[in-house]
N, C-alpha and C positions, 0 to 999 in steps of 0.2 A: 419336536422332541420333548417327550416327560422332563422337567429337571428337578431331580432331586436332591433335596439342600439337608434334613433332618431326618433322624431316625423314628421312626415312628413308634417304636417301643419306647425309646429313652430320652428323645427330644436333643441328642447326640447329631454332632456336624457329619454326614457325609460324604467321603472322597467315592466318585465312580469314577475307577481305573480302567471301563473296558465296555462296550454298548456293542451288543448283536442288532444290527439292523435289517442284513439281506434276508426277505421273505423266505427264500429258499435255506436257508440255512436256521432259523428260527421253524420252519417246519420241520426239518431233519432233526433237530433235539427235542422237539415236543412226542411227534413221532414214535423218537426212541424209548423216552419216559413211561410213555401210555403202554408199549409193548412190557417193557420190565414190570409194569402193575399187573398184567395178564398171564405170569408166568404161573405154573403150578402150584397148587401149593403141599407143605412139603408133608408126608407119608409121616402117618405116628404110628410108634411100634406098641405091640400089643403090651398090656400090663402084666407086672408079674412080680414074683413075692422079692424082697431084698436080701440078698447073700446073706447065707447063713455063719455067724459067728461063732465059734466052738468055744473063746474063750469066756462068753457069756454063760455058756449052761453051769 
């Protein structure tokens, strides 16, 4: 098992509260991950002029 003792950004102590180990479950969240990067991406509406202000004229 990796142990990790310092933060690598800040050279900060730290605490691991929680390690996934089972294969099968470490495949299930990576999985998921990769799906969520594959979604759509999202429709942009066409351009068009800005509300007209009347109290500007």
């Amino acid at each position: 098992m990796l142990k990790i003792e310092t933060c690598e950004q800040c050279g900060g102590a730290v605490k691991v509260i929680a390690s996934i180990e089972d294969p099968v479950v470490i495949k299930q969240i990576l999985d998921h991950l990769e799906n969520r990067t594959k979604s759509p991406q999202p429709v942009s509406h066409p351009v068009r002029a800005p509300p007209a202000h009347p109290e500007l004229d």
